[in-house]
N, C-alpha and C positions, 0 to 999 in steps of 0.2 A: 548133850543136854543144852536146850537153847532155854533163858530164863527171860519170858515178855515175848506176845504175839501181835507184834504192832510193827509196821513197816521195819524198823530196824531188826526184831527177830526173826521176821519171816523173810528176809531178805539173807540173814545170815543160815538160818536152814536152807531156804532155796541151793545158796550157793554150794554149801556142804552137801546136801542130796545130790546134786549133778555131777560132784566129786566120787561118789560114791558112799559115802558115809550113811547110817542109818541115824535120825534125829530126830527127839522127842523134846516138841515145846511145849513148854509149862505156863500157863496165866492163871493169873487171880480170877478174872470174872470167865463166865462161863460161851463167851464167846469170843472169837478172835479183834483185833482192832479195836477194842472197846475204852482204849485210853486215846490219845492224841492222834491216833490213826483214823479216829472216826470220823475227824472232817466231814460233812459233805463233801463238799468237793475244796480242791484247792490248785495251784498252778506250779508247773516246771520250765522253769525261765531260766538262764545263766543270769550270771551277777559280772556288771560290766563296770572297769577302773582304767581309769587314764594312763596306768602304768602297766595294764594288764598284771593285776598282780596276781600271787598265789590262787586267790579264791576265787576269781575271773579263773583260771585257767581249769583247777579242780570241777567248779560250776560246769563246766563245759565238757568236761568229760562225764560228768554227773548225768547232765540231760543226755549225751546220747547214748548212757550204756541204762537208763530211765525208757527211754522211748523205743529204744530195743525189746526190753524186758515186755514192757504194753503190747507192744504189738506182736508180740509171741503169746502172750498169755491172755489178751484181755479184747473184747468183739470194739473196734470205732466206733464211737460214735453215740455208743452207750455207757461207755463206762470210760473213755479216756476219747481227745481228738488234739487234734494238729492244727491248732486254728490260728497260731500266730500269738502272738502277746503285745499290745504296747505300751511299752512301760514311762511314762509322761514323768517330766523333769518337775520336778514338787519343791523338796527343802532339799535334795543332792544332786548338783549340776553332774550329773554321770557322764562324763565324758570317753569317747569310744578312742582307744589306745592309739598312737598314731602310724601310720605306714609307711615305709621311706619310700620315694622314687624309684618305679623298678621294682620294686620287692611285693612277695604276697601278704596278700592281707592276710593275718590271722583270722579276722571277722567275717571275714565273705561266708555266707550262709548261717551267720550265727546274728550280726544285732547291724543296723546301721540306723543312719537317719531316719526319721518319721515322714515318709512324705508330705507334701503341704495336703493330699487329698485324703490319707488316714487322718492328719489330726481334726480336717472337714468332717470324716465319719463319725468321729468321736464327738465332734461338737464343741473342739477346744478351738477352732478357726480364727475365732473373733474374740479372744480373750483378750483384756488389756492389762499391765503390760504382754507380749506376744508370748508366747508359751512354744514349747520343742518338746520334744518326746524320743523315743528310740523305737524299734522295733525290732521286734525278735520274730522271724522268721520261725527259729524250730521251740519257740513254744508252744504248750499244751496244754490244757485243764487234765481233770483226772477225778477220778473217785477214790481214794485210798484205800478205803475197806477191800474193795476189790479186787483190785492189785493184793492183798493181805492174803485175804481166801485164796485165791489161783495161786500164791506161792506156797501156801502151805496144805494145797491141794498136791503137790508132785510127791511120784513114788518115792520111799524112803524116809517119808516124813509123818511120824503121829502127833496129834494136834490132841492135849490133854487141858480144860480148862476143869475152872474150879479147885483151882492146886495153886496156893497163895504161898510159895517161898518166904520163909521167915527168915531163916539162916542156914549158912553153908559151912562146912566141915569137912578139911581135907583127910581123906583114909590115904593106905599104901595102894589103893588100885584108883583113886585118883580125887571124885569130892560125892559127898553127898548132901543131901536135899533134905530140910525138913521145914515142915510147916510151921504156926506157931504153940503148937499142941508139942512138940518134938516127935511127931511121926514123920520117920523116913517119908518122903515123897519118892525118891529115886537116886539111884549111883550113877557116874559114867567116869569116864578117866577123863574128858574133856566139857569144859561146861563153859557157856558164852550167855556174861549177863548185859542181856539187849530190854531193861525194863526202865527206861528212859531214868530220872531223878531217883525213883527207887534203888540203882544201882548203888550210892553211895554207902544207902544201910545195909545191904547185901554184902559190899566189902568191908564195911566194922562186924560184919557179924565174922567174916571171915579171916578176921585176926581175933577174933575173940573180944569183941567189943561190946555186945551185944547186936541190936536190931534197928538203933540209933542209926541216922547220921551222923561222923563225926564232924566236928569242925572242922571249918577250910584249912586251917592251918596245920589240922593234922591230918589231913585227908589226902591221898597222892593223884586226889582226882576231884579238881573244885570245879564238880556242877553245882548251877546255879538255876532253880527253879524260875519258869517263865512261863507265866498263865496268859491262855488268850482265848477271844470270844468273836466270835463271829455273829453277823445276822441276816435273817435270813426269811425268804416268805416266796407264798405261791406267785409265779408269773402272770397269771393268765387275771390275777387280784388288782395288778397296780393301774393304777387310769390309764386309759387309752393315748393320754399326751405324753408318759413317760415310757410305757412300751414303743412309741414311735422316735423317742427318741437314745434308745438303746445301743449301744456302739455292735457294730458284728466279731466281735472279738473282744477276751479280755482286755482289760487292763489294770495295770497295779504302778507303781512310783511312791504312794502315799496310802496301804494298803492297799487293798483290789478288789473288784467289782468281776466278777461273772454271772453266766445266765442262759438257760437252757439246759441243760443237764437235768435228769430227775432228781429230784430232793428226796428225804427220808420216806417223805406223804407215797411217793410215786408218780406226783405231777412235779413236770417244769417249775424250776424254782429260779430266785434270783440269791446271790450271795454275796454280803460286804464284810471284809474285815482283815486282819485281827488287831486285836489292841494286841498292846505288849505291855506285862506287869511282872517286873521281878523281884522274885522274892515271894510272890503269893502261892500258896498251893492250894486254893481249891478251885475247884471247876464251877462251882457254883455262878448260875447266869445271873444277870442283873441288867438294873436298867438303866443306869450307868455308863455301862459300856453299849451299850444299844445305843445310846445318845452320842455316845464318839465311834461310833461306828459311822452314824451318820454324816458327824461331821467329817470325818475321814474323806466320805463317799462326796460330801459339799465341794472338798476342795480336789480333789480325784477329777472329779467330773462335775463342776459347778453347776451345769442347768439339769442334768440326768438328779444330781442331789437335792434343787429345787421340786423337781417336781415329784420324788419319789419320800421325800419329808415326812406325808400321813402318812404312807406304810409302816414306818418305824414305829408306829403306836402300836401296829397289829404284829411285830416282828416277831418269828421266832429266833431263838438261840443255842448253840452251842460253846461249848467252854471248855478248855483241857488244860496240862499243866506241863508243858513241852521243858528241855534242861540245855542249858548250853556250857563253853567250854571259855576261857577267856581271849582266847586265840582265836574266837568264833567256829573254829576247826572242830567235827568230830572227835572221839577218840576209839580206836579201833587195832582190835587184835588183843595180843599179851602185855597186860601190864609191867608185871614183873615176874619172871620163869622162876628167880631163886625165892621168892617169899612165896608166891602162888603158884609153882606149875601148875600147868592144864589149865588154868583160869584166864580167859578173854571176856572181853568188852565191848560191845558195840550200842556208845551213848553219846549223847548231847550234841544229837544234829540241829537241835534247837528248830528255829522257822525253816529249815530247810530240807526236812527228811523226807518231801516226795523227788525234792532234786539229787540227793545225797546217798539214799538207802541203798539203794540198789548196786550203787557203786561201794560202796563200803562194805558190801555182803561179798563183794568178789574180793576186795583187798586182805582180808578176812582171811577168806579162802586159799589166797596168794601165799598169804604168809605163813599159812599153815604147809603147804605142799611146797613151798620155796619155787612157786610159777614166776613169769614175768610179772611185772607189776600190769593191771590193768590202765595205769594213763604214766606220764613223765616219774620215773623212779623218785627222782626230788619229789615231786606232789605226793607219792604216795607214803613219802619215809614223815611226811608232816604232816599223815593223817595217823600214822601207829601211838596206840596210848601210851607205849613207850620210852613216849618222850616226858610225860609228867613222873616219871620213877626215876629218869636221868637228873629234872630238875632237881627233887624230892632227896636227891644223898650229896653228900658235902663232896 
């Protein structure tokens, strides 16, 4: 039983269906993706550190076990593409790890310098002081939702909405489900809570806490709720001087800018964002962040934000309430086997669950069947929830 149908649930049934397992996901609202998954659209880039550290490296297996998945499941070009990313140097000078004499790069086909004729494309040429950027080769925009439905489209997998888990109740054949009425929802001997910041009251209901969040301090798993908004409007709407001056490829450093992809409407949209707010939990839009959105996009792209300024009167919005981890890290698998067996996890990819999901659905899986790990065994022992039930006893 997978609890949440939002990239990180459907990621972790996917992997489980191809195992062979039979797996039924449960959501609250009555269709798949309908929390933080529903993006319009968003980007899969790695995340690049001068030391190459953990999350440079994890990022990198992210994207390509992400780009694999698309292009088995999902048509180019409509629903996900390979366009490149470049990620422009903002407020974090991201410097690319360095390569000794003679040795392979780690980075070759993954990020290098910006040539001087992308950052021309962009329109960052003439900036004063001079401006850099990176490039990422195997980046990609994506529709979320999509990617959602096609994994939870594979044999093996029933897709039940409108079934709101209130709380969980371990029996002797493994946990069961009930809503907040206390009607059973369903049994299984295994059950994997993938409902982003929900998780937390899920596991006080599961020590008998009730349906609360407990506090962080007594919680053995401090997610941290993280609201963000994007904005967003038809392309074919903004003046003819800022359509001409559109970069051909994303870009993000300071937020991100995309454009082309079809929007909610079914035309060509452009898309800027997200803020980051934490601690809020509602999704509710505003105009507020529509206004830093904008600026976002001013300093992103200064003359493309000049001249796209009125549009933001007319922007539409989306909002959702993603969950992170303090280690920035996922947390993924078995919590803790002696207080919870049968009980897994898979939450708080925070801004990262179109780069992250998909690899975390296999590690999941790994650790369930005792496979190889899917990227460096280190990377993936510091993605296992785990490790906050190691910290959590004296």
């Amino acid at each position: 039983m997978v609890v949440g149908a939002g990239l990180a649930g459907s990621a972790a049934a996917y992997s489980l269906a191809q195992r062979g397992w039979r797996v039924q996901v449960l959501d609250a609202a009555v269709a798949p993706a309908a929390g933080a998954s529903a993006l319009p659209a968003g980007l899969v880039a790695p995340h690049v550190s001068p030391d190459d550290a953990p999350l440079s490296r994890i990022s990198r297996a992210g994207v390509s076990t992400t780009l694999a998945r698309l292009a088995a499941l999902l048509p180019a070009g409509t629903d996900w593409a390979a366009t490149g990313v470049l990620e422009r140097r903002v407020e974090h000078a991201r410097a690319l790890p360095p390569c000794a004499p003679g040795s392979p790069n780690p980075m070759d086909g993954w990020s290098v310098e910006a040539s001087p004729e992308r950052l021309a494309q962009a329109q960052l040429d003439q900036l004063q002081p001079a401006t850099s950027a990176l490039w990422h080769p195997c980046g990609a925009w994506m529709r979320p939702a999509r990617l959602v439905q096609a994994q939870l489209a594979q044999p093996g997998i029933e897709w039940r909405g409108a079934c709101a888990v209130a709380r969980l109740q371990p029996t002797p054949e493994g946990w069961a489900l009930f809503d907040a009425h206390g009607q059973t929802l369903a049994q299984a001997p295994l059950v994997v809570l993938a409902a982003g910041f929900s998780v937390r009251g899920l596991l006080a209901s599961a020590d008998g806490a009730g349906t609360q969040p407990s506090t962080e301090s007594g919680s053995p798993l401090p997610l941290h709720a993280l609201r963000g908004q994007v904005s967003w409007g038809a392309l074919n709407e903004l003046p003819a001087a800022a359509r001409a001056a559109l970069p051909p490829w994303p870009v993000n450093g300071y937020g991100s800018f995309l454009h082309g992809m079809d929007g909610p409407s079914g035309a060509p949209m452009w898309i800027v964002g997200s803020t980051f707010e934490r601690g809020n939990t509602s999704a509710a839009v505003t105009a507020a962040d529509h206004a830093a959105n904008q600026a976002r996009l001013q300093r992103l792209l200064p003359r493309l934000g000049t001249l796209m300024q009125p549009a933001f009167q007319a922007a539409q919005g989306w909002a959702a309430v993603r969950c992170t981890l303090p280690d920035r890290l996922p947390a993924v698998g078995v919590l803790d086997a002696v207080r919870w067996p049968g009980l897994h996890v898979l939450t708080g990819l925070g801004a990262r669950g179109l780069t992250l999901s998909v690899l975390a659905g296999e590690v999941l899986a790994a650790q369930l069947h005792g496979e190889t790990w899917p990227l460096e065994p280190r990377l993936a022992q510091m993605l296992l929830a785990q490790r906050f039930s190691r910290r959590s006893k004296p």
